[in-house]
Each structure stands twice: as structure tokens, then as C-alpha cells.
C-alpha positions in Angstrom: -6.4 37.3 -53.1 -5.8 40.3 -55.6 -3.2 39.8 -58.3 -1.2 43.0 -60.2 -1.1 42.4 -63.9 2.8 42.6 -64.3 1.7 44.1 -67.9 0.5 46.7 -66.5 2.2 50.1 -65.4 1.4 52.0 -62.2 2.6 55.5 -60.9 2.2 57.9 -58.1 1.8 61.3 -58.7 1.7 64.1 -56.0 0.9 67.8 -57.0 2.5 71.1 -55.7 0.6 74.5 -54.4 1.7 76.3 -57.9 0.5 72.9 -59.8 4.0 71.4 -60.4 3.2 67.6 -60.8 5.7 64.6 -60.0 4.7 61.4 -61.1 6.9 58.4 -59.8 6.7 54.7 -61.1 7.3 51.3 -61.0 8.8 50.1 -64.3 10.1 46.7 -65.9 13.5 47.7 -67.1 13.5 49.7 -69.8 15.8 51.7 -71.7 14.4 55.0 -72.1 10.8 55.4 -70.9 9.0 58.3 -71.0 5.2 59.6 -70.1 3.1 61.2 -72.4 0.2 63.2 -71.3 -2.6 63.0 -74.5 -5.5 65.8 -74.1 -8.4 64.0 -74.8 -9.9 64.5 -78.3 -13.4 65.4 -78.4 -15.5 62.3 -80.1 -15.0 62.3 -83.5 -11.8 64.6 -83.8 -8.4 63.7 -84.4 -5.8 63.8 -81.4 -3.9 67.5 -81.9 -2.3 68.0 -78.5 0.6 66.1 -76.4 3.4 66.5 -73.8 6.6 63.9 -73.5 8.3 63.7 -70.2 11.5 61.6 -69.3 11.5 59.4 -66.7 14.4 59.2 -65.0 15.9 56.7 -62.1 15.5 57.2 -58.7 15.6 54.3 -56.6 14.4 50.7 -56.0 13.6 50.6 -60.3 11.7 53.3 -60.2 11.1 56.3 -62.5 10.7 60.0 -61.6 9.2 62.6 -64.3 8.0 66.2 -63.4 5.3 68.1 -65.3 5.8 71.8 -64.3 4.1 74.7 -64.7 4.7 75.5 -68.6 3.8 74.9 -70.3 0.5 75.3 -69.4 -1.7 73.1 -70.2 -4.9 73.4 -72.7 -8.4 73.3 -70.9 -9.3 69.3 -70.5 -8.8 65.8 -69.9 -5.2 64.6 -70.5 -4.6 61.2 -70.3 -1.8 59.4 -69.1 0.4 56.8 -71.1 3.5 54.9 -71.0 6.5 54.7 -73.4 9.0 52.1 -73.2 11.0 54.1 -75.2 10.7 57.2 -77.4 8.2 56.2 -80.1 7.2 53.2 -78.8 3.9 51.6 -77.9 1.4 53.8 -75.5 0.2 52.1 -72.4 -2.0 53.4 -70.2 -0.8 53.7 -66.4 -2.9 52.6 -63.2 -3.0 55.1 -60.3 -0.8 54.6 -57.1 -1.2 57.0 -54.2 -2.5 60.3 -55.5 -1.3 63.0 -52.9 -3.8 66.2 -54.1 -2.9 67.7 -50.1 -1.7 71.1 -51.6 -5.2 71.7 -53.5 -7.3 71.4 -50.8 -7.5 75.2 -49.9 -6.9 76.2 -53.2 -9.9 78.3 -53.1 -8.3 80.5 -50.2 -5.4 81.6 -52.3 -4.8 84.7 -55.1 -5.1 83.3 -58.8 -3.4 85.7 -61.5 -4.7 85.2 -64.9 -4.4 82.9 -66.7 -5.8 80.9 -63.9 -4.7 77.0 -65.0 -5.8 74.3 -62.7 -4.8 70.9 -62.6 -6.3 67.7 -60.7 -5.1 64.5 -61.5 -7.6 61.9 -61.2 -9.2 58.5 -62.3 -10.9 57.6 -64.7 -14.0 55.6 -64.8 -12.1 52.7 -66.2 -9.9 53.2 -63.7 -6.7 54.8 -65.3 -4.6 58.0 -64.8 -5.6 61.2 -66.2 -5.4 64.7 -65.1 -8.2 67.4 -65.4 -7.0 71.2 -66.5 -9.0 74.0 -66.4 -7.7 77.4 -68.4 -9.7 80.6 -67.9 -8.2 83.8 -67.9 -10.7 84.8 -65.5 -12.7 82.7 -62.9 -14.7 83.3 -60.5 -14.6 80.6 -57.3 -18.1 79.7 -55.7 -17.8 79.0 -52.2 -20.7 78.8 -49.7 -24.0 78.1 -51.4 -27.2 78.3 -48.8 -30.4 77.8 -49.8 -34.0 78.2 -48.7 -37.6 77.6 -49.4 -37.7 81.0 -51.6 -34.0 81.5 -52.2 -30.6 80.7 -52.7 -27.6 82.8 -51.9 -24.1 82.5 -53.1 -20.7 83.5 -52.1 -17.5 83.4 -54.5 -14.2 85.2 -54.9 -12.9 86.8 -58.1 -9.9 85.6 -59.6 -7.5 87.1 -62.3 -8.8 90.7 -61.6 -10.9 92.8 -59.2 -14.1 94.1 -59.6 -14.6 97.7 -61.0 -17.4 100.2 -61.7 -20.5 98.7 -62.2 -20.5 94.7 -61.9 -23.5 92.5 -62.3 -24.1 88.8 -62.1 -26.0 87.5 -65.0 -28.3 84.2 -65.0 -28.4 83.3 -68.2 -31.9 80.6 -69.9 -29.6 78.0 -71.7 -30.6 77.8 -75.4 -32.8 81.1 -75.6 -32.0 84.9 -75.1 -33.1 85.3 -72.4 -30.9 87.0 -69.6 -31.7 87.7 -66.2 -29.0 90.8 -64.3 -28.8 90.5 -60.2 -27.2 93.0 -57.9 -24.1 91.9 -56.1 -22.8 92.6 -53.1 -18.9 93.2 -53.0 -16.4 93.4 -50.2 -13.7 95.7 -49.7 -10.6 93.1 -50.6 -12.5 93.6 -54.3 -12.7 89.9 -55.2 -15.3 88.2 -52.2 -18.7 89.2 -53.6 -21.9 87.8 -52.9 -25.5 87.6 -54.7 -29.2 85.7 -53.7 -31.4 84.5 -56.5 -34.9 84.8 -55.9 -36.4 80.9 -56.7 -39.8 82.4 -57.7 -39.1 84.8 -60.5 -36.6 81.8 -61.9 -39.6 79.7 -61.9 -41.8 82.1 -63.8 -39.3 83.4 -66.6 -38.7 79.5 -67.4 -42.3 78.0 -67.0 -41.8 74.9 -69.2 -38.4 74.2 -67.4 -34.3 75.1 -68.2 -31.3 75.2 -66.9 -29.8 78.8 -66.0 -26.1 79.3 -66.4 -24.5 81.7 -63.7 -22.1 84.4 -64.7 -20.4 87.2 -63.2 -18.9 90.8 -65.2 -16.2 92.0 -63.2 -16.9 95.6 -64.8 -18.9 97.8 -67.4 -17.6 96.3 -70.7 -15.9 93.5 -69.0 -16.8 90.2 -70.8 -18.9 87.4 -68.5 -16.7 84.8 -66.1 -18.5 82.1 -65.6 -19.3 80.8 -61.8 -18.2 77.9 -61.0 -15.6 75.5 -58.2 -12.4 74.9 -59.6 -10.0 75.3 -57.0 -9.6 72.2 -55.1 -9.0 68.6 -55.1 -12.6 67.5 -56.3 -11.8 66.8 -60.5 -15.8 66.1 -61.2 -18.3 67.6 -58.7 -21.4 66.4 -60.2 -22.1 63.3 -58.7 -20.2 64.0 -54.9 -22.1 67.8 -54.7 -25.7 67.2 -55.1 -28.4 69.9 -53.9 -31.9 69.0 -53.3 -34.3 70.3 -55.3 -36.7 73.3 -54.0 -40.1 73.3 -54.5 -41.2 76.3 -56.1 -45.4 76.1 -57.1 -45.4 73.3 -59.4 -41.9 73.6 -60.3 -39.0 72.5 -58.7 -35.5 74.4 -58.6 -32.2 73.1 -57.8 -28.5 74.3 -58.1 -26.2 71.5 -59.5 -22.5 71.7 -60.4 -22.2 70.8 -64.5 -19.7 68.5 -66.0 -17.4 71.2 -66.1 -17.8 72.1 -62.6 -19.9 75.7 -63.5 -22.6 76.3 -61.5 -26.2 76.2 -63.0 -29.4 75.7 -61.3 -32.2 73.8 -62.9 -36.0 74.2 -63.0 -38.3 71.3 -63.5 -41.8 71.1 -64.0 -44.0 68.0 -63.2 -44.6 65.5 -66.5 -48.2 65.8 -67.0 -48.4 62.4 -68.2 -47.5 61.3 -65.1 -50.0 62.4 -63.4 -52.7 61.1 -65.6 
């Protein structure tokens, strides 16, 4: 039988279309509690960046706080803590029922710029936290179809339109070198759609890489990178896995990053190996 540590704190949390966020949870009396919503440091660096909300009653002994819209929050993990009361001692909060409903067609809707995401999630030690993305461009990948000599991709444009001139760039992570596709855009201005040819990837990156996949809206415009952010999915790497082509001795495969961008990846075989 499964026990609840009564030290622990739990709390619901459902999320609006425009990325409003209501947590709700079940407290031990306290006086004034709060949430506070840290954005994760990177290794190393000091914590710079954090958010106080007020919990207030409901019903039943439980709490109600509301994260809206601004301020917006910084690209990045935020975790989620518990405050007795103002100043007191941080406690990280258990998930309850997470309803993420209103982002599942996110991807179908107009972003302006900024375009600020938000999908609160768990954490591999399995505590609250809430991924944000903040571009002010972005550039949604949706259908991704691949074959023995190619992939093809279709995204939408977010935060402006395309103009005169646009390119997609694929982009030899680490080096110089650039690759410049034509795209194929639709009349809305935003749905555009390119194919990368597996074979000339393969060549230009003979001892292996990973390509990063950009788009520029316009002549002068600066790159957006490709990528899926607009949904309920907070880290696609592991749930959205391609197979990998094989391309002569190479193999090529697309593969969502840790930051959900798009890449694709060309290996080739370990010689030693094969000894």
C-alpha cells in the first residue's frame, strides 16, 4: 500500500490557451504561504531569477495561486517551491493532476512575438517544474516524412511572415560550414515547407555532425531556429525518436535536441568496430 509523506507538498496546476497557469494545493495550515517559481541556474552559476505568488483559500484547506501572463517568463526551467510563509524555508512541491488540455493544438494557433511558451512538467526526481521557452520569432515544425534519399519538412512561421527572399539554412555544428535550401511557401505567408537531400548531408560531413536547422524569414532577417514548441510535450527527445537512414556508409537521422530544435545527425561506422 502507498503512503503520502504528510511533509511533503502537492499541487495541481492546469494551464490556459494564452498560458495563464493556476496551481491549486493541499496545505497543512499555514499562515501565509506562497509559491515561488526559481529559474534554474545553469551549473555553476548563482540563482538570479524568481517569482512569488500568494496562495490564497479556496476550499476544503486548499490554496489557489495564479501565474499569468506577465510577466513573462525568461527562457528555461523554473522550478517550483513552497513557502510557509514569506521568507521561510523552500520546499519542493509533488505534482497532482496536470491538466496541459489547452496546449495540445497549440501549434494550430497565430503566435505574436514574443512568442513565450510554457509547459509545466516533472521532473526526473519527480517534482514540479515548468519549462518556458522565449523567442521572438519561432518557427513550428510539424509533419516530418522521410525516405531512403530524403526528408521533407513542414512548419509554420510564427511572430512574422515571410518576405522577399527566404531561405532555410542547415547549419555543420562547430565549423563554418552552411548549407542554403529553397523553400516552398504558402499563400497564408507562415506554412512553408523544404526537403533535405540525405546524400549531399552525408558528403559535406564525411567524418560525422550534427546539422542545426534554421529558417530567415527575409533578406536581412536574422535566422529562427526550427524547432516544436507548441504543445503539451516539455522534452521531446526521448518520446520523438526517428530511425536512422542509411546513407552509403553513413547513417542520417532527424532527432529533436534538448531544447526541442530540430537537428539531424550523421554517423559514420567506428572502424574499430569492424576490425
Amino acid at each position: 500500500m502507498n503512503t503520502v509523506d504528510s511533509s511533503e507538498s502537492w499541487a495541481d496546476c492546469t494551464i490556459a490557451a494564452d498560458g495563464r497557469i493556476t496551481f491549486v494545493a493541499r496545505l497543512p495550515s499555514a499562515a501565509r504561504p506562497q509559491l515561488l517559481l526559481r529559474l534554474r541556474p545553469k551549473k555553476g552559476q548563482p540563482e538570479t531569477t524568481c517569482h512569488l505568488l500568494d496562495l490564497e483559500p479556496v476550499d476544503d484547506g486548499r490554496r489557489s495561486a495564479v501565474l499569468h501572463t506577465r510577466p513573462v517568463l525568461a527562457e528555461g526551467r523554473w522550478d517550483v517551491f513552497l513557502l510557509q510563509e514569506p521568507g521561510g524555508e523552500r520546499r519542493k512541491v509533488r505534482p497532482g493532476p496536470r491538466d496541459l488540455r489547452a496546449l495540445v493544438d497549440g501549434h494550430a494557433r497565430d503566435w505574436p512575438s514574443p512568442v513565450a511558451v510554457r509547459v509545466p512538467y516533472v521532473t526526473k526526481d519527480g517534482h514540479l517544474a515548468i519549462r518556458a521557452w522565449l523567442r521572438t520569432v519561432h518557427a513550428e515544425a510539424d509533419r516530418i516524412r522521410t525516405t531512403a534519399r530524403s526528408m521533407t519538412v513542414t512548419a509554420r512561421l510564427h511572430g512574422t511572415s515571410f518576405s522577399d527572399c527566404p531561405v532555410v539554412r542547415l547549419r555543420l555544428r562547430g565549423t563554418s560550414t552552411d548549407r542554403d535550401l529553397d523553400l516552398r511557401v504558402e499563400d497564408d505567408r507562415r506554412t512553408f515547407s523544404f526537403t533535405v537531400d540525405w546524400a549531399e548531408l552525408a558528403d559535406q560531413a564525411r567524418a560525422g555532425g550534427v546539422w542545426d536547422l534554421f529558417v530567415r524569414p527575409a533578406a536581412g532577417a536574422s535566422l529562427t531556429r526550427i524547432g516544436r514548441l507548441l504543445d503539451d510535450v516539455a522534452d521531446r527527445k526521448e518520446i520523438f525518436v526517428y530511425p536512422a537512414v542509411p546513407v552509403g556508409t553513413a547513417l542520417v537521422r532527424p532527432y529533436y535536441t534538448v531544447d526541442n530544435d530540430l537537428s539531424l545527425e550523421v554517423t559514420q561506422p567506428d572502424p574499430a568496430r569492424g576490425a
